[in-house]
N, CA, C and O atoms as CSV, one atom per row, in Angstrom:
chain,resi,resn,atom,element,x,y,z
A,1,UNK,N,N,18.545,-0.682,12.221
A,1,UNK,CA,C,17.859,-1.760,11.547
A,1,UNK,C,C,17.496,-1.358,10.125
A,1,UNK,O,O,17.362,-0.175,9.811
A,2,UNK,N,N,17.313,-2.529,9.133
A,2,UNK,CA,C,16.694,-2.415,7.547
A,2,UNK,C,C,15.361,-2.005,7.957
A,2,UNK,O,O,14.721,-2.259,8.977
A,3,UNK,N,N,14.944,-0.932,6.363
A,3,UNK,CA,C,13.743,-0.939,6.123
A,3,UNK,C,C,13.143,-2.481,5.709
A,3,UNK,O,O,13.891,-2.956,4.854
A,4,UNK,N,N,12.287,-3.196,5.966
A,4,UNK,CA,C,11.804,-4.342,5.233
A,4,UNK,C,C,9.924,-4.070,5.090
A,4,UNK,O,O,9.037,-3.504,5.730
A,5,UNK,N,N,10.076,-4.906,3.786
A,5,UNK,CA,C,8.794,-5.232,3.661
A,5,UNK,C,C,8.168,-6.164,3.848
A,5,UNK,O,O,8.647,-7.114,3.228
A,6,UNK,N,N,6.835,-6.559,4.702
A,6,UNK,CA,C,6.427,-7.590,4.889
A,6,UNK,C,C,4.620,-8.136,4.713
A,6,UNK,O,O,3.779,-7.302,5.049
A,7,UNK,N,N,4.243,-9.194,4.314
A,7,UNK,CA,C,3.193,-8.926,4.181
A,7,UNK,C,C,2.543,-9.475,5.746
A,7,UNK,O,O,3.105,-10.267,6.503
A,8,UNK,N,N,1.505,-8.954,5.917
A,8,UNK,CA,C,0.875,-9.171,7.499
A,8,UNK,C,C,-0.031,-10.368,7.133
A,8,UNK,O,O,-0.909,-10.565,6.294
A,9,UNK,N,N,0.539,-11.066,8.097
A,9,UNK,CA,C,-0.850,-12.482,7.836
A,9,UNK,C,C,-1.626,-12.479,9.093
A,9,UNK,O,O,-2.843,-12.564,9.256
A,10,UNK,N,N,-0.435,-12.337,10.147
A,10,UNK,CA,C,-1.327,-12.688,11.839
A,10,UNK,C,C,-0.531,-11.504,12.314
A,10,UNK,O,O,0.622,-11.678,12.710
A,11,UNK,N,N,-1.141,-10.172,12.297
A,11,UNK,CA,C,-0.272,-9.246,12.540
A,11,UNK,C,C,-0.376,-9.408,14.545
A,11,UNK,O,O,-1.266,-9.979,15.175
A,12,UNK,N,N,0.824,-8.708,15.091
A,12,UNK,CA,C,0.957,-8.987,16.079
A,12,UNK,C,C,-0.034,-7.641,16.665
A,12,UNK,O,O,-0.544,-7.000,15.746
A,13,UNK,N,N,-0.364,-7.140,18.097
A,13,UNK,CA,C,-1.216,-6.800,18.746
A,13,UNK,C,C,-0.181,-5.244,18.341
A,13,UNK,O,O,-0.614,-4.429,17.526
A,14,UNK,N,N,1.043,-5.064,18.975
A,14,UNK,CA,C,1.874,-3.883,18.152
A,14,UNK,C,C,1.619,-3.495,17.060
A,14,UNK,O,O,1.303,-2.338,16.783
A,15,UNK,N,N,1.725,-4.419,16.291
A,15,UNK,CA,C,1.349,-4.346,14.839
A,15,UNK,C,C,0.171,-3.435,14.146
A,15,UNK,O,O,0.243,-2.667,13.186
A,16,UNK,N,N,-1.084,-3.846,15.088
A,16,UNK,CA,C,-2.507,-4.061,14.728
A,16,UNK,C,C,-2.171,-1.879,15.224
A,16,UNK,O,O,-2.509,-1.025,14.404
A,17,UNK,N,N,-1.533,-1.489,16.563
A,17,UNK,CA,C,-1.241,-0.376,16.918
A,17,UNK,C,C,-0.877,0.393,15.984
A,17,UNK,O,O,-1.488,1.456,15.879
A,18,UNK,N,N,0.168,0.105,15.074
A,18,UNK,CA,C,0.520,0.745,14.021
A,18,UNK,C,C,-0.163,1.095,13.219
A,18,UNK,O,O,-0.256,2.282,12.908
A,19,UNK,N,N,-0.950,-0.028,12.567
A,19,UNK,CA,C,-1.788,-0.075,11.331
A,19,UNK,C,C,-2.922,0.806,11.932
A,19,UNK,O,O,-3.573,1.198,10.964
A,20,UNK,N,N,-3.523,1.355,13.208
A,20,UNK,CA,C,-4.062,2.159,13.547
A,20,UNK,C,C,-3.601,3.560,13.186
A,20,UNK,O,O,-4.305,4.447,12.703
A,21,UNK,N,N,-2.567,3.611,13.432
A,21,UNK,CA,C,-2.258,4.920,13.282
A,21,UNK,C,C,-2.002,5.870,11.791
A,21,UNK,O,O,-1.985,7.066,11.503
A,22,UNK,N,N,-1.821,4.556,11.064
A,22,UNK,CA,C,-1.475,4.460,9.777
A,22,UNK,C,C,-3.149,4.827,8.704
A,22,UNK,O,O,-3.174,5.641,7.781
A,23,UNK,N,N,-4.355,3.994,9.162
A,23,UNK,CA,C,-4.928,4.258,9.010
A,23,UNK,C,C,-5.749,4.256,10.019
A,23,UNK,O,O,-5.985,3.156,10.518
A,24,UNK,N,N,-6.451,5.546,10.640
A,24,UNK,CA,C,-7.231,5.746,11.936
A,24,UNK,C,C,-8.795,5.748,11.560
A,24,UNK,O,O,-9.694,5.942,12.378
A,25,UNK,N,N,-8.917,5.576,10.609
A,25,UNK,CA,C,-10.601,5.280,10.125
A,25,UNK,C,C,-10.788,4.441,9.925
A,25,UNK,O,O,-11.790,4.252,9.236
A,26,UNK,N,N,-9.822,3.045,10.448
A,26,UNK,CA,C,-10.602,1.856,10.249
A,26,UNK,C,C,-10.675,1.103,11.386
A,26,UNK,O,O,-9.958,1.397,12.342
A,27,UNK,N,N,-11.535,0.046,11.439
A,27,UNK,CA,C,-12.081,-0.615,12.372
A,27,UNK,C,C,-11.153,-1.611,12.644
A,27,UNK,O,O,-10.662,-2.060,11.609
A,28,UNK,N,N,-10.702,-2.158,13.750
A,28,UNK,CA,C,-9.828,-3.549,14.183
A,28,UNK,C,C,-10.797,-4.803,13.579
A,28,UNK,O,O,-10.217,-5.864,13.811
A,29,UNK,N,N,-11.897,-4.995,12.981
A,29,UNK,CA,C,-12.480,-6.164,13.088
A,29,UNK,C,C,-12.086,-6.168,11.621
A,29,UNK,O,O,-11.707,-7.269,11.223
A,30,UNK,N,N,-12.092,-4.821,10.394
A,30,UNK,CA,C,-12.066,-4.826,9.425
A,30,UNK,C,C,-10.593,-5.380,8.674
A,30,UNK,O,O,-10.274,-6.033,7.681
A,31,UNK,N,N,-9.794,-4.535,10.050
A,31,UNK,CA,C,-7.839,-5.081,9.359
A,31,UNK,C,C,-7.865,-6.916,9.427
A,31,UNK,O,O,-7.266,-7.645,8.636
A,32,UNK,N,N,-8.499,-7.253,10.282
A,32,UNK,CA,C,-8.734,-8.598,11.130
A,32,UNK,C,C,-9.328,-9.420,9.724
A,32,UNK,O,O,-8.873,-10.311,9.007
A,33,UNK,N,N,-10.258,-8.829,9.740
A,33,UNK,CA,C,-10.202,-9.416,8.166
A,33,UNK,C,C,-9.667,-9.720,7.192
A,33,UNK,O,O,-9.554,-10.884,6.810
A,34,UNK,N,N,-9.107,-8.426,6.432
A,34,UNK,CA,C,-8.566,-8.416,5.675
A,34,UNK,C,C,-7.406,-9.321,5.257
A,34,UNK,O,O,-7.107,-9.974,4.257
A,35,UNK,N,N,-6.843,-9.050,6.561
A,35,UNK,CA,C,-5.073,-10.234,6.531
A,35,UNK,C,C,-5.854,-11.270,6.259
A,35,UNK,O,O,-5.258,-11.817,5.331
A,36,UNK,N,N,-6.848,-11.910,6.490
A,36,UNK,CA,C,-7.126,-13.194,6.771
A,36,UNK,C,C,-8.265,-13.926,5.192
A,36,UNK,O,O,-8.680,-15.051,4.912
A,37,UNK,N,N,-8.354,-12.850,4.677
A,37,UNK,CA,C,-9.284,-12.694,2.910
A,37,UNK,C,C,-7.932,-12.944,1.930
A,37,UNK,O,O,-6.741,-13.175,2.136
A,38,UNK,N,N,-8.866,-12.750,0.648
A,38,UNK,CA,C,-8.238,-12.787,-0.391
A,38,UNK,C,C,-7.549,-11.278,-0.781
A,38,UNK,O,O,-6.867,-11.198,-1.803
A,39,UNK,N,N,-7.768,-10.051,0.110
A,39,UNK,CA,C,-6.553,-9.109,-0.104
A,39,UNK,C,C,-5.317,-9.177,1.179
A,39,UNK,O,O,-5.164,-9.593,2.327
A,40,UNK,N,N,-4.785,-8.649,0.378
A,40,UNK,CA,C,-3.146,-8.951,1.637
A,40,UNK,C,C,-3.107,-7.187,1.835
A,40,UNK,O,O,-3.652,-6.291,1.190
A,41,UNK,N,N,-2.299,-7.172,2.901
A,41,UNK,CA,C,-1.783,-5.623,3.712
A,41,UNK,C,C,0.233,-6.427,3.501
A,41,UNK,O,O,0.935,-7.414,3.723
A,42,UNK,N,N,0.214,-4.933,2.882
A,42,UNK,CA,C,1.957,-5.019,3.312
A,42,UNK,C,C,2.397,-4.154,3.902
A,42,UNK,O,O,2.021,-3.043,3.527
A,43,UNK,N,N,3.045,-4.187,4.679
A,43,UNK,CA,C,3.583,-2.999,5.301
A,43,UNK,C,C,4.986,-2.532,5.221
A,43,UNK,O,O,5.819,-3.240,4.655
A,44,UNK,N,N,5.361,-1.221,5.826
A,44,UNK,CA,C,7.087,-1.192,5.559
A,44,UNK,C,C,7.240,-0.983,7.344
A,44,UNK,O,O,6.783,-0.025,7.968
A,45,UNK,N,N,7.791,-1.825,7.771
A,45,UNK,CA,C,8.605,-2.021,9.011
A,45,UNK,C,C,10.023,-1.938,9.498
A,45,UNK,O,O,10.800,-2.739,8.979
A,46,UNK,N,N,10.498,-1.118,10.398
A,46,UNK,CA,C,11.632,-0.231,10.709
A,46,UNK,C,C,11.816,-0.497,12.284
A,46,UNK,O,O,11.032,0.154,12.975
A,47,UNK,N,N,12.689,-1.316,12.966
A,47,UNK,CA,C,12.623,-0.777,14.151
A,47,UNK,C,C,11.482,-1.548,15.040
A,47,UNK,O,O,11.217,-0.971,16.095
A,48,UNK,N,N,10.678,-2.906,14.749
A,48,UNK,CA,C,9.822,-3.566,14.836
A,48,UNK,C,C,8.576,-2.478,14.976
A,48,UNK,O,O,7.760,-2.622,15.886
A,49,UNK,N,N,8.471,-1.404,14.051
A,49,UNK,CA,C,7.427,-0.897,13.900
A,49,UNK,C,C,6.842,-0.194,12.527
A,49,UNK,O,O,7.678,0.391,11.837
A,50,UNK,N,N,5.614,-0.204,12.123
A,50,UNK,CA,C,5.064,-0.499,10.740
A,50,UNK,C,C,4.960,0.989,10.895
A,50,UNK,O,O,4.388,1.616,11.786
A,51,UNK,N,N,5.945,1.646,9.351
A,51,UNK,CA,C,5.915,3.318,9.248
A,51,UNK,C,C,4.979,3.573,7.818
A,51,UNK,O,O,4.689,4.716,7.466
A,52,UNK,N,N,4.596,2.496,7.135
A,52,UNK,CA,C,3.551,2.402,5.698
A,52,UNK,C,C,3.177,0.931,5.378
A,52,UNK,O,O,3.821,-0.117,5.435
A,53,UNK,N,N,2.092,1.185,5.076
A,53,UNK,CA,C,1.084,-0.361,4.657
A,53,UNK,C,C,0.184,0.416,3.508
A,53,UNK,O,O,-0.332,1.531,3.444
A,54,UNK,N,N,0.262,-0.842,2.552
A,54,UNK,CA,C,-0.753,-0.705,1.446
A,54,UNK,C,C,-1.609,-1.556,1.600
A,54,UNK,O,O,-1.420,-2.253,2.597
A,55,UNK,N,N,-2.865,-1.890,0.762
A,55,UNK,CA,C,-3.848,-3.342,0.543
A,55,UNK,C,C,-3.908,-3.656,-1.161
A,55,UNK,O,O,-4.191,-3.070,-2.205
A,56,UNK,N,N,-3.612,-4.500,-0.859
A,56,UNK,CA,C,-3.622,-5.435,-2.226
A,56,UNK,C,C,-5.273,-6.088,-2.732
A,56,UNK,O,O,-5.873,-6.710,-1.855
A,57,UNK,N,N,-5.678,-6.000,-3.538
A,57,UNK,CA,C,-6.717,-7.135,-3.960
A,57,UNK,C,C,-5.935,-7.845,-5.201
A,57,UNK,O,O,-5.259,-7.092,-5.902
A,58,UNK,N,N,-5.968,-9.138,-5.511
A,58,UNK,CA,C,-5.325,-9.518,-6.602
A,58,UNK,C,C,-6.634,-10.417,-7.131
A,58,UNK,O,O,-7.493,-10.843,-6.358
A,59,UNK,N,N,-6.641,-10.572,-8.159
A,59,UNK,CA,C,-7.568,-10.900,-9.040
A,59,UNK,C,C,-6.727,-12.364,-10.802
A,59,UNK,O,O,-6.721,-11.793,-11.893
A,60,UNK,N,N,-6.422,-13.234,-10.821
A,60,UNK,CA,C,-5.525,-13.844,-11.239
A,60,UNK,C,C,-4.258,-12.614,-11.436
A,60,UNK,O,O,-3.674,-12.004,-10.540
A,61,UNK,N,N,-4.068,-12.499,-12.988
A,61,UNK,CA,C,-3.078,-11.845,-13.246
A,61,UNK,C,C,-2.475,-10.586,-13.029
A,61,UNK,O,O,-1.354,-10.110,-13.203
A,62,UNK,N,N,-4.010,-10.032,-12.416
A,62,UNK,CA,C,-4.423,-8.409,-12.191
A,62,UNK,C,C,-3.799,-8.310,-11.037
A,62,UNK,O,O,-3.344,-9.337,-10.534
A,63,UNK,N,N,-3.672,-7.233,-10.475
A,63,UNK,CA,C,-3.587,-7.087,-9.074
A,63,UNK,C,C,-3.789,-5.504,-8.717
A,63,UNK,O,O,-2.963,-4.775,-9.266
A,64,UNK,N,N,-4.807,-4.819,-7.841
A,64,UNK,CA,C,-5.140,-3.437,-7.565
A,64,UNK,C,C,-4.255,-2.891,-5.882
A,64,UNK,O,O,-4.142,-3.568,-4.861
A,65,UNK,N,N,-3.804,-1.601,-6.116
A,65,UNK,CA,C,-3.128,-1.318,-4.757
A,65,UNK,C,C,-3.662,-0.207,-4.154
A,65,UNK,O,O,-3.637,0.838,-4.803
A,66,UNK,N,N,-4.194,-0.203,-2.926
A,66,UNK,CA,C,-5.518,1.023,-2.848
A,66,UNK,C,C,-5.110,0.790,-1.187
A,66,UNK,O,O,-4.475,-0.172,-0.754
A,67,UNK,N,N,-5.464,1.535,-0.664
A,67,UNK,CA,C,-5.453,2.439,1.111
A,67,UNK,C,C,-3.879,2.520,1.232
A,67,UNK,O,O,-3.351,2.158,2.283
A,68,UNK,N,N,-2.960,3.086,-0.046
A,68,UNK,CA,C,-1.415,3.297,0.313
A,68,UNK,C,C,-1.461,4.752,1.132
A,68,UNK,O,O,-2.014,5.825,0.887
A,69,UNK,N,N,-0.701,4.324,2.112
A,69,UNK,CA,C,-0.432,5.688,2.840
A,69,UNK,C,C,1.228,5.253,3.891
A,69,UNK,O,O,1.465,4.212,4.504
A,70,UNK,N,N,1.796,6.067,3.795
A,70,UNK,CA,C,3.058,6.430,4.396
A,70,UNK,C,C,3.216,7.500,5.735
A,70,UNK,O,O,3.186,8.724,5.604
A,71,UNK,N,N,3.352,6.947,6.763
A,71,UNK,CA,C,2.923,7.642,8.274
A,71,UNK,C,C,3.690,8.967,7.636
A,71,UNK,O,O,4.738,8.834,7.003
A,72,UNK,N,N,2.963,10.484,7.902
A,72,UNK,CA,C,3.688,12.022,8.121
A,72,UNK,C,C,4.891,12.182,8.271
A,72,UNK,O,O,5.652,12.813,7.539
A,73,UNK,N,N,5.116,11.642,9.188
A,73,UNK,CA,C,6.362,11.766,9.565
A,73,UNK,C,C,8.081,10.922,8.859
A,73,UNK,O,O,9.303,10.944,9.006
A,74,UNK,N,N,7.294,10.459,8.296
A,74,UNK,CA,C,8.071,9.178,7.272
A,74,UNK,C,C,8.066,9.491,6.150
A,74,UNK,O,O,8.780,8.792,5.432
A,75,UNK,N,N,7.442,10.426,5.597
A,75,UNK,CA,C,7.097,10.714,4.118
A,75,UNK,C,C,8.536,11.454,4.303
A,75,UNK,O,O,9.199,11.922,5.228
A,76,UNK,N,N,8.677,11.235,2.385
A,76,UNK,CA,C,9.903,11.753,1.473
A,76,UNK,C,C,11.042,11.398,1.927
A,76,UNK,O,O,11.926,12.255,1.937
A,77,UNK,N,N,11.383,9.840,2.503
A,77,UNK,CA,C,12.576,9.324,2.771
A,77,UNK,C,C,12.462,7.925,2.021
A,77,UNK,O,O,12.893,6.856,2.454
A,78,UNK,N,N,11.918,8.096,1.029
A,78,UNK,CA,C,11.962,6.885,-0.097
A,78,UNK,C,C,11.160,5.832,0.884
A,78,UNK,O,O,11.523,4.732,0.467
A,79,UNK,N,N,10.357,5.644,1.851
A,79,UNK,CA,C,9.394,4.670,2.086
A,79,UNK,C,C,8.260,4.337,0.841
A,79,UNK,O,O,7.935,3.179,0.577
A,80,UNK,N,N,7.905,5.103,0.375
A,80,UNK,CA,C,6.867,4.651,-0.376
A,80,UNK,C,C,6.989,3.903,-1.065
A,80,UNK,O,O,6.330,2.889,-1.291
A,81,UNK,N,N,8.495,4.599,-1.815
A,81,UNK,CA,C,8.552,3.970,-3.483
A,81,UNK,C,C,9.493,2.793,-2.908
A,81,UNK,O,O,9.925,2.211,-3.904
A,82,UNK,N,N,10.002,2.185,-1.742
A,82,UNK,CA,C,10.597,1.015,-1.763
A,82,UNK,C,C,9.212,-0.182,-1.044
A,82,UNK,O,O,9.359,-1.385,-1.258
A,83,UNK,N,N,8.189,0.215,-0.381
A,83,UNK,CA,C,6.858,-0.492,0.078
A,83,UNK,C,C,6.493,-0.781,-1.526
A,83,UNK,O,O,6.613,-1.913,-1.994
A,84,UNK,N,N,6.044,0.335,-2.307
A,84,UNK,CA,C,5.592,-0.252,-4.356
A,84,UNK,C,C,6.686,-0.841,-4.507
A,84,UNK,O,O,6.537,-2.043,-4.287
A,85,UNK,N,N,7.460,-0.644,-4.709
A,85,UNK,CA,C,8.525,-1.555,-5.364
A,85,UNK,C,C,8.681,-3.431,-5.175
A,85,UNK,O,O,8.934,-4.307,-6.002
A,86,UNK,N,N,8.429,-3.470,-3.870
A,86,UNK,CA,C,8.690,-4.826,-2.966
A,86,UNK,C,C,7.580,-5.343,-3.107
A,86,UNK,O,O,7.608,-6.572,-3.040
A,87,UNK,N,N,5.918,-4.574,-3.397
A,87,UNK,CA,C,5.058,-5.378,-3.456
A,87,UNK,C,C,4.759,-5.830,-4.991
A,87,UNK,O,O,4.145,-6.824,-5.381
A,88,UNK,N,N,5.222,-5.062,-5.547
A,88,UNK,CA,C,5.227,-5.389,-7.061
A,88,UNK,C,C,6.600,-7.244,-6.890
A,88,UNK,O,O,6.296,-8.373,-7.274
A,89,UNK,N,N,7.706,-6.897,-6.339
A,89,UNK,CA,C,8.600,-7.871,-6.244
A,89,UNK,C,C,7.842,-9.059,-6.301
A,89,UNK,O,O,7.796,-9.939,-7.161
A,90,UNK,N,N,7.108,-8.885,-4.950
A,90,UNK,CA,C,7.129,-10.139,-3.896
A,90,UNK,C,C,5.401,-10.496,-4.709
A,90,UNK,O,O,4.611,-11.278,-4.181
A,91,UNK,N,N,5.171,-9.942,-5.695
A,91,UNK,CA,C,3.412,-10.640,-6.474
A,91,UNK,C,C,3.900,-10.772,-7.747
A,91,UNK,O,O,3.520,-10.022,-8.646
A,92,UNK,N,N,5.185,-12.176,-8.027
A,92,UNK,CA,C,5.766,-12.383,-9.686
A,92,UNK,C,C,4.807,-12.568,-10.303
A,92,UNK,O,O,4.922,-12.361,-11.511
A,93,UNK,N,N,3.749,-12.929,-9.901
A,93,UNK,CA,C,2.244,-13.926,-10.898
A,93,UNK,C,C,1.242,-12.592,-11.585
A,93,UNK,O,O,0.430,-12.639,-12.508
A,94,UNK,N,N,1.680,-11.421,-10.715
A,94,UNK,CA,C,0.691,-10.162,-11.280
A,94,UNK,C,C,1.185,-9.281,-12.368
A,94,UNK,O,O,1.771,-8.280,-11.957
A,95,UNK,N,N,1.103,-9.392,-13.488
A,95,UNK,CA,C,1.696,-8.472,-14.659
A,95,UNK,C,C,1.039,-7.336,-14.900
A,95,UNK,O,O,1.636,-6.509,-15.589
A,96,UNK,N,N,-0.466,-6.968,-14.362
A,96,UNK,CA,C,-0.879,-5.619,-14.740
A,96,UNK,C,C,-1.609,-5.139,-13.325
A,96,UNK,O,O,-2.699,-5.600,-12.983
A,97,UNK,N,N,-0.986,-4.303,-12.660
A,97,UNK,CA,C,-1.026,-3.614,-11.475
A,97,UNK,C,C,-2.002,-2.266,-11.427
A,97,UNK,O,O,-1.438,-1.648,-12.330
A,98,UNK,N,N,-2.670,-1.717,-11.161
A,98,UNK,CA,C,-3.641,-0.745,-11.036
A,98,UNK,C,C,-3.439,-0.531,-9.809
A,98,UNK,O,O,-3.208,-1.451,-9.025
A,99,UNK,N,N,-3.519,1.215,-9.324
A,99,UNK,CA,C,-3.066,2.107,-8.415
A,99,UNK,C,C,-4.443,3.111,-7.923
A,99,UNK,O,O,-4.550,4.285,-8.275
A,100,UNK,N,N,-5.582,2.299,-6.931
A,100,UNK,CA,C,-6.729,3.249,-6.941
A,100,UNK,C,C,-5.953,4.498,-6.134
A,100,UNK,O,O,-4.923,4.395,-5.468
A,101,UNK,N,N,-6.765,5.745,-6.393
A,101,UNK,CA,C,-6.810,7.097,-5.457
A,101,UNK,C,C,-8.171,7.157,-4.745
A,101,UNK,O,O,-8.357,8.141,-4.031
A,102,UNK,N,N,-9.271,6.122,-4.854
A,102,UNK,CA,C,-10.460,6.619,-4.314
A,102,UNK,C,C,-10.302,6.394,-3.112
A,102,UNK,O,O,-9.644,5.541,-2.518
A,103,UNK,N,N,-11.092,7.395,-2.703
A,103,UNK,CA,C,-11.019,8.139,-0.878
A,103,UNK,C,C,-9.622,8.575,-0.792
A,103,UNK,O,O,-9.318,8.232,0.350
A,104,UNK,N,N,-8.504,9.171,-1.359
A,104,UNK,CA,C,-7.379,10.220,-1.450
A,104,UNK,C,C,-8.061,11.681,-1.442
A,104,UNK,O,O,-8.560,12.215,-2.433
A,105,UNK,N,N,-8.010,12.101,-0.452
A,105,UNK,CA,C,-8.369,13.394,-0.526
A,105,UNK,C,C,-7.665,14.280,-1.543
A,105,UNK,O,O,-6.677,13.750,-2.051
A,106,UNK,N,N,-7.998,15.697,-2.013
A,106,UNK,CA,C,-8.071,16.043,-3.153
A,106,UNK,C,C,-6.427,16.736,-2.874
A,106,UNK,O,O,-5.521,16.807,-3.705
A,107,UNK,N,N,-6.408,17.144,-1.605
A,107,UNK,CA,C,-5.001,17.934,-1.425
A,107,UNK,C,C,-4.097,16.907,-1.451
A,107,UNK,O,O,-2.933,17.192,-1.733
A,108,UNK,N,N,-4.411,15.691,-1.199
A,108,UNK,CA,C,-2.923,14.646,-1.017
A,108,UNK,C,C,-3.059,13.961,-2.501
A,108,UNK,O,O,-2.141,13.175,-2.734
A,109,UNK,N,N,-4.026,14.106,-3.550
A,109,UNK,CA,C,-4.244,13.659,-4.669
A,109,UNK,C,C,-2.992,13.872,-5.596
A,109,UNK,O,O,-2.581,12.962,-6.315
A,110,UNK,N,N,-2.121,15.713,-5.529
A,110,UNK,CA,C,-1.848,15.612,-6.570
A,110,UNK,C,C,-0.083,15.000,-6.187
A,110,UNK,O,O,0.768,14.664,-7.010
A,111,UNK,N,N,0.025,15.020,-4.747
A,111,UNK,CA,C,1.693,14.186,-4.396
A,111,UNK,C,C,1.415,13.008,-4.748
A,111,UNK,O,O,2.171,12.414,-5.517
A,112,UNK,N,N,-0.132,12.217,-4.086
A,112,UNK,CA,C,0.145,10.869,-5.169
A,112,UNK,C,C,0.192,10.827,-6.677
A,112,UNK,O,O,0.992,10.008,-7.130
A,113,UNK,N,N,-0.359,11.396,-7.376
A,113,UNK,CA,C,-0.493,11.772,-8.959
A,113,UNK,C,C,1.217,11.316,-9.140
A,113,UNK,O,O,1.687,10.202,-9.369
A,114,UNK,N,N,2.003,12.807,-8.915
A,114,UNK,CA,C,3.390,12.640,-8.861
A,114,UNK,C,C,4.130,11.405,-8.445
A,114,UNK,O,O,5.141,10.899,-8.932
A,115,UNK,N,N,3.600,11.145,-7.719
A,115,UNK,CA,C,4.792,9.691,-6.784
A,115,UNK,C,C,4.565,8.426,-8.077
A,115,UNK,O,O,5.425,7.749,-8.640
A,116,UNK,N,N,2.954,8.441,-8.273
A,116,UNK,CA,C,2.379,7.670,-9.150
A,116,UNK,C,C,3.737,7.835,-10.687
A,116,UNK,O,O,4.554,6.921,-10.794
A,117,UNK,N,N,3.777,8.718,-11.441
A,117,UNK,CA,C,4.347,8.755,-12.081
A,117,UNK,C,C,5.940,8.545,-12.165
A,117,UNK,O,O,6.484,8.212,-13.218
A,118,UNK,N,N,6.502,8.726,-11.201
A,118,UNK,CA,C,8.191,8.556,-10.856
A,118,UNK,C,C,7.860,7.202,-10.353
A,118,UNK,O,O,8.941,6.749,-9.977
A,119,UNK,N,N,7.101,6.474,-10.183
A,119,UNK,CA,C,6.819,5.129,-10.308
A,119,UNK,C,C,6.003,4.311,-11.148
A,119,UNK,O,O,5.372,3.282,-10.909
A,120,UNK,N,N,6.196,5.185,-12.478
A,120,UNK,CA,C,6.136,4.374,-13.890
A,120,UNK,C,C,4.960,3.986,-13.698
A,120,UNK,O,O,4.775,2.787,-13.907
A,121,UNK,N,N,3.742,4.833,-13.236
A,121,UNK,CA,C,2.609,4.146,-13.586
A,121,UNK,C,C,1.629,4.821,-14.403
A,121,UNK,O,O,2.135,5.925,-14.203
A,122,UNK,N,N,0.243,5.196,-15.470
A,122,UNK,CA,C,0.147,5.868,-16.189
A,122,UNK,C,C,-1.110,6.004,-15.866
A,122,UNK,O,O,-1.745,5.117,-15.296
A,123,UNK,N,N,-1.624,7.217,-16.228
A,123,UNK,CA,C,-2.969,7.595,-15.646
A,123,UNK,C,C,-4.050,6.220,-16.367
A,123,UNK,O,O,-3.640,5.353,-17.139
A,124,UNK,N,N,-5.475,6.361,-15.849
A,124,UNK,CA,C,-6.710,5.679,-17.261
A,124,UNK,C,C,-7.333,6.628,-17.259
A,124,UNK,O,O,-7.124,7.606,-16.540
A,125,UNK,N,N,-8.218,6.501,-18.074
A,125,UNK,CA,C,-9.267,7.039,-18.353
A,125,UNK,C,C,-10.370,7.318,-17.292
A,125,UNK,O,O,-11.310,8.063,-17.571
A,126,UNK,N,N,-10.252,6.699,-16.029
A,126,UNK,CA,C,-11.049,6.438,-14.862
A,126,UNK,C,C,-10.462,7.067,-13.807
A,126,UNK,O,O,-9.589,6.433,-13.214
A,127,UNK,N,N,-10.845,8.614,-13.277
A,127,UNK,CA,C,-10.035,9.463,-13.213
A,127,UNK,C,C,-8.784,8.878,-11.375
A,127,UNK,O,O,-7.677,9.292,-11.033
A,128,UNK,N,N,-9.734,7.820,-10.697
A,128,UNK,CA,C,-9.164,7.590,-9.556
A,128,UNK,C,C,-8.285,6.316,-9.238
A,128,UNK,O,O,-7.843,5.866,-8.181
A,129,UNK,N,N,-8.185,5.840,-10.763
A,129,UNK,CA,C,-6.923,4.784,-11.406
A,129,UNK,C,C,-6.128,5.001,-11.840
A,129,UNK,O,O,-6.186,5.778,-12.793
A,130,UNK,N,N,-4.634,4.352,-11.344
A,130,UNK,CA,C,-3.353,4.204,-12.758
A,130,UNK,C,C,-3.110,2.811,-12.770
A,130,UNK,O,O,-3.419,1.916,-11.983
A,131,UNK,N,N,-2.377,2.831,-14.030
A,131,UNK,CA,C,-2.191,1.214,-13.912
A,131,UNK,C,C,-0.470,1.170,-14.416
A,131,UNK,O,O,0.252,2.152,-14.586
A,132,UNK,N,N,-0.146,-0.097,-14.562
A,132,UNK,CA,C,1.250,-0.321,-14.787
A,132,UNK,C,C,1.449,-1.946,-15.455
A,132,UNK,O,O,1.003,-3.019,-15.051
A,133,UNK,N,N,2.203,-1.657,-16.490
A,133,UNK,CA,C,2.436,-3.648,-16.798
A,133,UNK,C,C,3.388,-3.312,-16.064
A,133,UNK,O,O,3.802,-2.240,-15.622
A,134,UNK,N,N,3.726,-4.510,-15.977
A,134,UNK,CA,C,5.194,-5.446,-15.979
A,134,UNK,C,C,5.417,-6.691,-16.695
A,134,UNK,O,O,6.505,-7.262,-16.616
């Protein structure tokens, strides 16, 4: 099967399994939310199962991408940078994108730093932001 990207609106009960594992510090009432607010979850799905999800907040033109994480075992087979890529795609209305690191622990800080940059995005001045036009 394709890697695809999708955004979760009514994620399925599998689904909700994944996004557990993906991120295990969060609460089911909180993901439950979220899909259902003004930020979106995208995920990258393989195999009818979710191997990376980001969260979006979009703000008109703005749009921020913060709790990105790519399951262990999935990392460094180009999941990440095709999950950024597709969500940048699939949000034409957002021209200036910002990339939080807050709550990135300090050891996984500097592979995102890197990934951040081979995906054209540039530090700020605000040490746990990058941002990016398009």
């Amino acid at each position: 099967m394709k890697l695809t990207i999708i955004p979760l609106v009514n994620p399925t009960e599998q689904q909700y399994l994944d996004l557990y594992k993906i991120w295990p510090d969060q609460k089911p009432d909180q993901l439950a939310h979220q899909c259902q607010s003004e930020q979106k979850i995208y995920a990258a799905r393989f195999n009818d199962r979710l191997l990376a999800a980001a969260k979006i907040h979009r703000e008109q033109h703005k749009g921020t991408i913060y709790d990105f994480l790519v399951r262990e075992v999935t990392r460094r087979r180009g999941v990440g940078l095709y999950l950024l890529d597709e969500i940048c795609r699939q949000e034409p209305q957002i021209t200036h994108w910002y990339f939080s690191l807050e709550g990135v622990l300090d050891a996984d800080k500097i592979v995102m730093e890197q990934f951040l940059l081979a995906c054209r995005f540039t530090p700020t001045q605000e040490s746990h932001r990058w941002e990016k036009r398009v």
